[in-house]
Backbone as CSV, one residue per row, in Angstrom:
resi,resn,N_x,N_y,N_z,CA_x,CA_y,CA_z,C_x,C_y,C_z
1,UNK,0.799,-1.189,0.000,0.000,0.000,0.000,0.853,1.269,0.000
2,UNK,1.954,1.246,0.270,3.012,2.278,0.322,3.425,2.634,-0.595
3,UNK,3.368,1.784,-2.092,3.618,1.884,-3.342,3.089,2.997,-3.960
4,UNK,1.843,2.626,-3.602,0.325,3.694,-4.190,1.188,5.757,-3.870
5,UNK,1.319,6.017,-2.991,1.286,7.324,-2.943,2.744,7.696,-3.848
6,UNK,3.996,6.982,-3.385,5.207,7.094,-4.508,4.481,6.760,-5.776
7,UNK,3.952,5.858,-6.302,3.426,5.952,-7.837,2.886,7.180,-8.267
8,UNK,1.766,7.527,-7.421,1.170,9.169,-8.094,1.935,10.125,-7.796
9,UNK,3.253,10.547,-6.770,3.731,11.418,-6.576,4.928,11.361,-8.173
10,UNK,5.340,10.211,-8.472,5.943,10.227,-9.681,5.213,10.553,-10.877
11,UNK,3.997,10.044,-10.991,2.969,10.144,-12.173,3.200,11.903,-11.942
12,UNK,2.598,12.444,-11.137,2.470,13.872,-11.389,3.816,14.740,-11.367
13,UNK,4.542,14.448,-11.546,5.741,14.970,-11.818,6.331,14.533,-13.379
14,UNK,5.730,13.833,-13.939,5.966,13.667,-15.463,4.883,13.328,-16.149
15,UNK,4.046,13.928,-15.580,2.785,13.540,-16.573,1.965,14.817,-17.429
16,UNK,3.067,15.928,-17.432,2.649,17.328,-18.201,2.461,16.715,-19.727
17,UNK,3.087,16.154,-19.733,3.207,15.804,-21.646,3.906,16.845,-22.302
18,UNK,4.432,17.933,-21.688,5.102,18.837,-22.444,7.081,18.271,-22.728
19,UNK,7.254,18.341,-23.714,8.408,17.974,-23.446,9.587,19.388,-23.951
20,UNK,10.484,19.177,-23.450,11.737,20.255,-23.948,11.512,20.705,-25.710
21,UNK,11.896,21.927,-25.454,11.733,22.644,-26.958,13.151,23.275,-27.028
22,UNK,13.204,23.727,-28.401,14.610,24.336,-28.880,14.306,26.178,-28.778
23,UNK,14.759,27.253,-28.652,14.604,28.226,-28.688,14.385,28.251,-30.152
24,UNK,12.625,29.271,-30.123,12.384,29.973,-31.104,12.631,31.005,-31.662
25,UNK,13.291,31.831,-32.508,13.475,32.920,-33.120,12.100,33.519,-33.261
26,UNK,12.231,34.690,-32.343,10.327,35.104,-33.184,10.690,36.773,-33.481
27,UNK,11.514,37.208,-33.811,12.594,38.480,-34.307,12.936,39.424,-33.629
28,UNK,12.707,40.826,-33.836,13.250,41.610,-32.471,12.255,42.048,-31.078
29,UNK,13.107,42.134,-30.125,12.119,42.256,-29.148,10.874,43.444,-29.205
30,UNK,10.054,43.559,-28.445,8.569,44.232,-28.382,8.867,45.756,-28.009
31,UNK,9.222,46.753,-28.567,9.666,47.821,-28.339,8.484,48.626,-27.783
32,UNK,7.428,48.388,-27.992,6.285,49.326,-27.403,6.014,50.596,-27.970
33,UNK,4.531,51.286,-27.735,4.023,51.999,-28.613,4.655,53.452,-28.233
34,UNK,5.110,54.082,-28.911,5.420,55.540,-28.611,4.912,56.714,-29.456
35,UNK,4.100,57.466,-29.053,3.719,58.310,-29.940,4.279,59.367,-30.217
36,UNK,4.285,60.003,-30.905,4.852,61.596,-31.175,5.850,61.132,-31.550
37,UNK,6.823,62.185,-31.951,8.648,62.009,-32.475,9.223,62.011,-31.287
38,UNK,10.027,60.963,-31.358,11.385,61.264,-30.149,12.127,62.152,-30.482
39,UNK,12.865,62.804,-29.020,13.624,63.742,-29.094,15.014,62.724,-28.394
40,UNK,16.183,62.622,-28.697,17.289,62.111,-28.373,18.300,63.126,-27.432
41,UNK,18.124,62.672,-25.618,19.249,63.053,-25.164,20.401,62.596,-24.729
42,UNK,21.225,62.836,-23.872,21.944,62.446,-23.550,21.895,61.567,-21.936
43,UNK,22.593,60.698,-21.673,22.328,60.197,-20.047,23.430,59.159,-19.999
44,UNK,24.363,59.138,-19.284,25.210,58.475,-18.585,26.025,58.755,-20.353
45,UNK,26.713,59.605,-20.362,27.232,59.794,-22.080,26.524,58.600,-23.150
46,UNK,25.537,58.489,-23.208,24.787,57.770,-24.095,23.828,58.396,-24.964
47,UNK,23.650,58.330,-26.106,21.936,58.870,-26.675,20.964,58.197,-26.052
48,UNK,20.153,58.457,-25.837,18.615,57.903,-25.285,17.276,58.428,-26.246
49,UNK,16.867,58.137,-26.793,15.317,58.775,-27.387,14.530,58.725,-25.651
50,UNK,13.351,59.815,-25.777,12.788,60.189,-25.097,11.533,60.770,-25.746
51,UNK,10.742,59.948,-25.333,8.957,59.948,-26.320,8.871,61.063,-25.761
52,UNK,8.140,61.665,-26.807,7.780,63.142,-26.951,6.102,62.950,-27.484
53,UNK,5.286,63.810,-26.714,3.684,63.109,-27.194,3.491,64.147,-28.699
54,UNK,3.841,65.176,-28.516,4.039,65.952,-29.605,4.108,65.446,-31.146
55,UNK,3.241,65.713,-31.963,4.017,65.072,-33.392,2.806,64.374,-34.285
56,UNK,3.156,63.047,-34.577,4.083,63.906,-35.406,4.769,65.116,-35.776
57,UNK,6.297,64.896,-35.886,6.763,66.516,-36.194,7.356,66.511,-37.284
58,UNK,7.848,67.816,-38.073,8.481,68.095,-38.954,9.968,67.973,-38.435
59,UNK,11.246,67.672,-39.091,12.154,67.418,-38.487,12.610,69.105,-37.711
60,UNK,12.349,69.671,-38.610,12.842,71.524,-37.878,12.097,71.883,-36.646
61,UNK,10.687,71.168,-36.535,9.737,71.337,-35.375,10.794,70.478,-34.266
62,UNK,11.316,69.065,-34.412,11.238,68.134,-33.483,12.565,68.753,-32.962
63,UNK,13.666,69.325,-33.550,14.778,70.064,-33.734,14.306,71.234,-32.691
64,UNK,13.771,72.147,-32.785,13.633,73.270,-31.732,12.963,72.356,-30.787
65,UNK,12.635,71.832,-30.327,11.964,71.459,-28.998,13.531,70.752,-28.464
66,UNK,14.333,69.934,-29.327,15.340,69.043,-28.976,16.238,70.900,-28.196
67,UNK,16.104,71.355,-29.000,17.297,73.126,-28.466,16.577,73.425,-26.984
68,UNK,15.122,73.282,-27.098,15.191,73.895,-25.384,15.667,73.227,-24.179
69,UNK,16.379,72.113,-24.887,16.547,70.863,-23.965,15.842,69.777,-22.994
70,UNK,16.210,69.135,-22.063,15.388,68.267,-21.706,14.389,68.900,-20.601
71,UNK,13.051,68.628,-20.468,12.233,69.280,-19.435,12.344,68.370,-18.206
72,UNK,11.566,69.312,-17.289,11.746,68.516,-15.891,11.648,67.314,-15.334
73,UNK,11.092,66.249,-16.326,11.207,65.129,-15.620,12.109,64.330,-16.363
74,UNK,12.382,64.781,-17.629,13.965,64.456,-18.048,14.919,64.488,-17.453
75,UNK,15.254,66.437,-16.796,16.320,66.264,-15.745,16.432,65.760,-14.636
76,UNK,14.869,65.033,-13.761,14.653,63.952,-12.756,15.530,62.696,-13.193
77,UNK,15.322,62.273,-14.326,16.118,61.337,-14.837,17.212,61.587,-14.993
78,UNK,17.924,62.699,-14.636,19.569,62.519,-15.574,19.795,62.841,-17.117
79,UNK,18.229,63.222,-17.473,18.951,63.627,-19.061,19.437,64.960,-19.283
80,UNK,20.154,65.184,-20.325,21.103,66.486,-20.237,21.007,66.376,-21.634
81,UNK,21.626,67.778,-22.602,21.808,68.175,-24.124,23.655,68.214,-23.908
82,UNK,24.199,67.881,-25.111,25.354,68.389,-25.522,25.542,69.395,-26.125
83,UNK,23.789,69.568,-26.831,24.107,71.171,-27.790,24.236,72.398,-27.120
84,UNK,25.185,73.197,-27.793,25.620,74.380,-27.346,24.043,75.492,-27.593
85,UNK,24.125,76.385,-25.953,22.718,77.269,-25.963,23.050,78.114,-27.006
86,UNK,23.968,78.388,-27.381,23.613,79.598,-28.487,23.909,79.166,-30.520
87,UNK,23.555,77.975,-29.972,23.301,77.024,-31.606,22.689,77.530,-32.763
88,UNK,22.665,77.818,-34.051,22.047,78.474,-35.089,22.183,77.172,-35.811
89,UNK,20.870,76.614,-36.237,20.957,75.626,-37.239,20.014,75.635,-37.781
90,UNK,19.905,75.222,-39.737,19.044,75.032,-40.512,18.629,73.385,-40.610
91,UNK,17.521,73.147,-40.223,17.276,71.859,-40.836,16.407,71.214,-41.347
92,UNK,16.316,70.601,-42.461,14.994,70.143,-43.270,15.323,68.528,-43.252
93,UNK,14.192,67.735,-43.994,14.130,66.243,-43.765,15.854,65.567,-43.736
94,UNK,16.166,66.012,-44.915,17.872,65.601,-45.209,18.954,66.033,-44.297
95,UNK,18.653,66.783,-43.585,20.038,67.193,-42.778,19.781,68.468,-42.195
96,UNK,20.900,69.346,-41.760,21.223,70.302,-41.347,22.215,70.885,-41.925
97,UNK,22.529,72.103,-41.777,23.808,73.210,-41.696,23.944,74.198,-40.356
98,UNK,24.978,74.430,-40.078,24.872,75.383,-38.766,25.042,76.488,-39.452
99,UNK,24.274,77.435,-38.485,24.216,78.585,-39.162,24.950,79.984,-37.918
100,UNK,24.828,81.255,-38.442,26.213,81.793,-37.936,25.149,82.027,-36.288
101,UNK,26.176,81.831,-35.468,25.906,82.051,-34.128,26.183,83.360,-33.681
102,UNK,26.113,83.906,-32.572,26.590,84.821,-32.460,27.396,84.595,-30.494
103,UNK,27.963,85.296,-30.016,28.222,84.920,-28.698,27.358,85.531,-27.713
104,UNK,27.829,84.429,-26.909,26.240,84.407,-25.749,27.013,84.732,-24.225
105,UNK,26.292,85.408,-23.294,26.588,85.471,-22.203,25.901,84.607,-21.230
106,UNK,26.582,83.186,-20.503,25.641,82.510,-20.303,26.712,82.255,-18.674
107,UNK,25.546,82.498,-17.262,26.427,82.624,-16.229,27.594,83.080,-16.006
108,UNK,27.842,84.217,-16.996,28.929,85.288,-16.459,29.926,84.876,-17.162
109,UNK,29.639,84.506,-18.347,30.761,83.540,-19.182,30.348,83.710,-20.567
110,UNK,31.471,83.909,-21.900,30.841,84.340,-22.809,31.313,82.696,-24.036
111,UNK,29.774,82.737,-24.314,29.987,81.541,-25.271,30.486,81.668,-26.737
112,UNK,31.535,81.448,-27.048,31.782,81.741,-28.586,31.073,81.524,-29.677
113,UNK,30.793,81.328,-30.825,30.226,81.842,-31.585,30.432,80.039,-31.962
114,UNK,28.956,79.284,-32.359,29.625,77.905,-32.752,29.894,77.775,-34.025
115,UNK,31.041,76.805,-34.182,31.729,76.716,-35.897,31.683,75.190,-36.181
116,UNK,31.528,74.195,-34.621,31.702,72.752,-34.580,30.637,71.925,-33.614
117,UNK,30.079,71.017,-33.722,29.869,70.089,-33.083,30.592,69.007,-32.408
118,UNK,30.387,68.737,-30.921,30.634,67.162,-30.676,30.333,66.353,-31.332
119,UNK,30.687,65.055,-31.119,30.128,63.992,-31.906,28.696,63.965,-31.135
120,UNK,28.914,64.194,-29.373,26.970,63.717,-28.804,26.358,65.051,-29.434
121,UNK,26.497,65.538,-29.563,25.697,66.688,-30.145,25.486,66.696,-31.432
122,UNK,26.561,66.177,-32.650,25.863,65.841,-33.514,24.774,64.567,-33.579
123,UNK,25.021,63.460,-32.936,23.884,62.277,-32.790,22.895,62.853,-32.385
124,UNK,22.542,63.681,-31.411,21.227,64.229,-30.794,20.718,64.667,-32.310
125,UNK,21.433,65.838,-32.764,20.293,65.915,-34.271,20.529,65.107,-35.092
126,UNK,21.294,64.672,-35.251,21.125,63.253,-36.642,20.003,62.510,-36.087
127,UNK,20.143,61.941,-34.819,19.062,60.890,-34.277,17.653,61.492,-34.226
128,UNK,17.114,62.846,-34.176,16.423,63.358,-33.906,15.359,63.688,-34.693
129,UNK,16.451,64.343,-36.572,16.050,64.073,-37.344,15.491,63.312,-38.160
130,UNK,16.723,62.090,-38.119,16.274,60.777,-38.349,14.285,60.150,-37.981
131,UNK,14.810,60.335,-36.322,13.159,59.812,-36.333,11.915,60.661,-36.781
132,UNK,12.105,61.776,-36.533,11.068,62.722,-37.458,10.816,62.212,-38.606
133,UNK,12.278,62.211,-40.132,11.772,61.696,-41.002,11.643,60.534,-41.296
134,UNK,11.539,59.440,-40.493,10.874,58.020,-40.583,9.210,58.132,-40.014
135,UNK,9.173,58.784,-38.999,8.228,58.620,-39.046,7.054,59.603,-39.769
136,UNK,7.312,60.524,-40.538,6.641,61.277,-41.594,6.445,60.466,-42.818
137,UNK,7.804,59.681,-42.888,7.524,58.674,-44.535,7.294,57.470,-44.071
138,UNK,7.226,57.372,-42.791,6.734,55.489,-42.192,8.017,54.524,-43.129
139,UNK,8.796,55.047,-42.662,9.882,53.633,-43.090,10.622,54.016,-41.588
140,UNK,11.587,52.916,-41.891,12.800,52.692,-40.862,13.764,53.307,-40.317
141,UNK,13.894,53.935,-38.855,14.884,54.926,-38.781,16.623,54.547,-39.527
142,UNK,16.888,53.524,-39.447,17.874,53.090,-39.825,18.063,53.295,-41.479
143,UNK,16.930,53.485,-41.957,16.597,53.971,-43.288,17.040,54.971,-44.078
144,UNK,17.013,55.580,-42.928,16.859,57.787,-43.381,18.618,58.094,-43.107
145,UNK,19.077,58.858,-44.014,20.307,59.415,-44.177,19.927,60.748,-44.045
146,UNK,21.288,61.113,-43.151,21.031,62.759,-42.661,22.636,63.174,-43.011
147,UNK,21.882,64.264,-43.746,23.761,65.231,-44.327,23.916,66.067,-42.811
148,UNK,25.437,65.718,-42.815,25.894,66.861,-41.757,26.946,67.007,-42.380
149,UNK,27.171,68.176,-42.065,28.546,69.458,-42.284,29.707,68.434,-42.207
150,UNK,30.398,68.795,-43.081,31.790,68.127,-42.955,31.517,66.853,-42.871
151,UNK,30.493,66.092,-42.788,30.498,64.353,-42.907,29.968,63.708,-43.662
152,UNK,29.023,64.401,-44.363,28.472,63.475,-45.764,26.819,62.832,-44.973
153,UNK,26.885,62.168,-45.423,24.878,61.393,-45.215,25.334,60.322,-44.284
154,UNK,24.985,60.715,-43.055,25.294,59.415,-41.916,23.830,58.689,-41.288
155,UNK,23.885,57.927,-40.510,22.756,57.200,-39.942,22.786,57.481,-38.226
156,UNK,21.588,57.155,-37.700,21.655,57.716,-36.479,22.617,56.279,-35.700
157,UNK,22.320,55.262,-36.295,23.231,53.595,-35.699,24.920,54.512,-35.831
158,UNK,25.245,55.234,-36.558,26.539,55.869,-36.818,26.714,56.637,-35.230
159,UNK,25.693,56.774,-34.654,26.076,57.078,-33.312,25.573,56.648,-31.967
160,UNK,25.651,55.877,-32.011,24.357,55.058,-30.525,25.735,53.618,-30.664
């Protein structure tokens, strides 16, 4: 009679019928819905997109909101801009040009006139642009080529 309870305690321990499977490929992970254009800042020296409900935008729209920098619960988080406050830039779907700055007095300190970008400061608008014009023509950010000054048509993967 002692048999009886070891028999079903074994039965129910292999009696799922499921047996071992091989890992499925089912493609990239579930990125989730974000509306509006991202704006790309900076955080721990990294780009980050940061959903913006705004938008669809035009890339020059998504571009001035990216210049006032990150709002308050961005900087709760740690996000920060690389772009310089007294920035002059033209930009349409394809790219940008900087345009002439002038110098800024910013905390008792005078900002020169900009002639260059960082590299995080150029990714913030390449990346920025980028998603604007993917998501205006609904293709792939990885898709969209953005002219910058002195570098030719880069991708936003060219900086992340």
């Amino acid at each position: 009679m002692r048999i009886w309870p070891l028999a079903l305690l074994l039965t129910a321990c292999t009696a799922c019928g499921v047996g071992p499977s091989r890992v499925i490929d089912a493609g990239e992970p579930a990125r989730g819905f974000a509306e509006g254009t991202p704006l790309y800042f900076v955080r721990d020296d990294r780009l980050v997109f940061v959903s913006n409900l705004a938008g669809p935008l035009e890339a020059a729209e998504a571009v001035e909101l990216l210049l006032e920098g990150p709002g308050p619960q961005e900087r709760e988080r740690d996000f920060v801009t690389r772009l310089p406050k007294n920035l002059a830039v033209q930009v349409n779907d394809d790219g940008f040009t900087l345009g002439k700055s002038a110098p800024m007095l910013v905390g008792g300190r005078w900002l020169p006139p900009v002639t260059r970008l960082s590299r995080m400061a150029t990714g913030q608008l390449v990346c920025t642009i980028a998603a604007a014009t993917a998501t205006k023509r609904d293709v792939d950010m990885d898709d969209v080529r953005v002219a910058v000054p002195d570098k030719g048509q880069v991708r936003c993967k060219d900086f992340t």
